[in-house]
Each structure stands twice: as C-alpha cells, then as structure tokens.
SEROGU-672590 format. One record per residue (C-alpha): residue number from 1; x, y, z; residue in one letter. Coordinates in Angstrom, 3 decimals, decimal comma. Layout:
N
NUM; X; Y; Z; A
...
This chain:
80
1; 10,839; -8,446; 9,870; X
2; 7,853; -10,200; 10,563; X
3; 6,261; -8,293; 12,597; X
4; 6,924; -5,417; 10,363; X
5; 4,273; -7,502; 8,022; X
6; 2,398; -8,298; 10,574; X
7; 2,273; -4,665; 11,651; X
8; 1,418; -3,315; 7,989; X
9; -0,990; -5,958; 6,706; X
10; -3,137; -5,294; 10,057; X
11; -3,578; -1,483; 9,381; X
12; -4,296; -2,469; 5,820; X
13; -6,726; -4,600; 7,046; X
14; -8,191; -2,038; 9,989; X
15; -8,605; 1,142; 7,393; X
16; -9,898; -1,500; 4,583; X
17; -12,631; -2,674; 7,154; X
18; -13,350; 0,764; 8,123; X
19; -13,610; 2,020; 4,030; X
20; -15,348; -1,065; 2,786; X
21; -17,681; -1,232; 5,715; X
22; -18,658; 2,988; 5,882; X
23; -18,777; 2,215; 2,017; X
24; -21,683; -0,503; 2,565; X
25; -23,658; 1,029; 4,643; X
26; -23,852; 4,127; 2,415; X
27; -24,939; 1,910; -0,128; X
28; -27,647; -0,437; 2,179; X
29; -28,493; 2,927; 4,021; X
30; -28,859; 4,403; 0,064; X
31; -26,910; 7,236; 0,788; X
32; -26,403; 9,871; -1,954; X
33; -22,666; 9,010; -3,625; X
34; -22,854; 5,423; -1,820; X
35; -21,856; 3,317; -4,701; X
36; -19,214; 5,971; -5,508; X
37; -18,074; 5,856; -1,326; X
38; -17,749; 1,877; -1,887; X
39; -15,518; 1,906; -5,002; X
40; -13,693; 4,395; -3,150; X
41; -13,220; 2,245; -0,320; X
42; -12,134; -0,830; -2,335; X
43; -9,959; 0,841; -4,435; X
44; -8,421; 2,255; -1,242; X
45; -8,023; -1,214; 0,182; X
46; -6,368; -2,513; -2,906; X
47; -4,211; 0,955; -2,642; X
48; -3,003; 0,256; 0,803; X
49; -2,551; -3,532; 0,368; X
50; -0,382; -3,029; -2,608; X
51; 1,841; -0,108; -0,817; X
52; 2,101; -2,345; 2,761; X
53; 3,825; -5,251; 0,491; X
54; 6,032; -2,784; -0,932; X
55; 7,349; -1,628; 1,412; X
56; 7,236; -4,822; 3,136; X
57; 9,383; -6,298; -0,119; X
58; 11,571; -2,958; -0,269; X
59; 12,541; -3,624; 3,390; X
60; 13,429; -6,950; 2,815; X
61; 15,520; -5,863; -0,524; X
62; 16,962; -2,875; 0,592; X
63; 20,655; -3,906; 0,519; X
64; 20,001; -5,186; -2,738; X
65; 18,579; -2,005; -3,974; X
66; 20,966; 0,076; -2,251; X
67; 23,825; -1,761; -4,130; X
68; 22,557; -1,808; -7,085; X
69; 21,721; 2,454; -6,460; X
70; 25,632; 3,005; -6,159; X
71; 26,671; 0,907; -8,763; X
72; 23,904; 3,115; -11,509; X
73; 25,488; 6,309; -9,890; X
74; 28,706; 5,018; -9,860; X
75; 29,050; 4,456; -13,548; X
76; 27,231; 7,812; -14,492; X
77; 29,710; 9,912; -12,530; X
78; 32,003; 7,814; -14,312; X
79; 30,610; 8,506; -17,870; X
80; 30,477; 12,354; -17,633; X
C-alpha cells in the first residue's frame, strides 16, 4: 500500500511540475493566456493531488465501503 502512495503522489507531483512550470514560463515569457495557463496548472495540481489521496484513502477503505455498499442494498431490496 505504500508504494501505491508513493506511486500516485509522484505522478501528482511529475504532471504538477510540468503544469505549474509550462504555466510560469507563459507568464515570465508573457505569453498570450499565460496567467490563465498558470491557474490552469494549479488548479490542475490541486485536482490531481486531491483525486491521488482518494483513491489512495478508498484503497485503504475499500472493505469498509464495500460492507457498508451491501448492507444499503441489502435493506432496499428488503424494503420494496
């Protein structure tokens, strides 16, 4: 499981660097749309940070969930 994280929170990091970084130089190199490159690229990293530690926190739930996924369609099968 670690190295799932590990795994997930380096591409985060890779595509982040690569976003953030294009997204710079556009602005430095005052690119037309730079600023608007940049905010993409941040709001990407945050995007891809957020979805790596859900699915590293889903992976490390999943029983949980799973359980608690047949037990909610359990009882509605039950109620109809």
């Amino acid at each position: 499981m670690a190295n799932l994280k590990r795994f997930l929170f380096l591409y985060a990091n890779l595509f982040s660097l690569i976003w953030i970084g294009y997204g710079t130089y556009a602005v430095v190199a005052d690119q037309p749309n730079g600023q608007f490159l940049l905010g993409f690229g941040v709001a990407f990293a945050i995007v891809i940070f957020a979805a790596s530690w859900f699915s590293y926190w889903l992976m490390g739930h999943y029983k949980r969930i799973d359980q608690m996924a047949k037990h909610v369609f359990s009882s509605s099968r039950k109620q109809r």
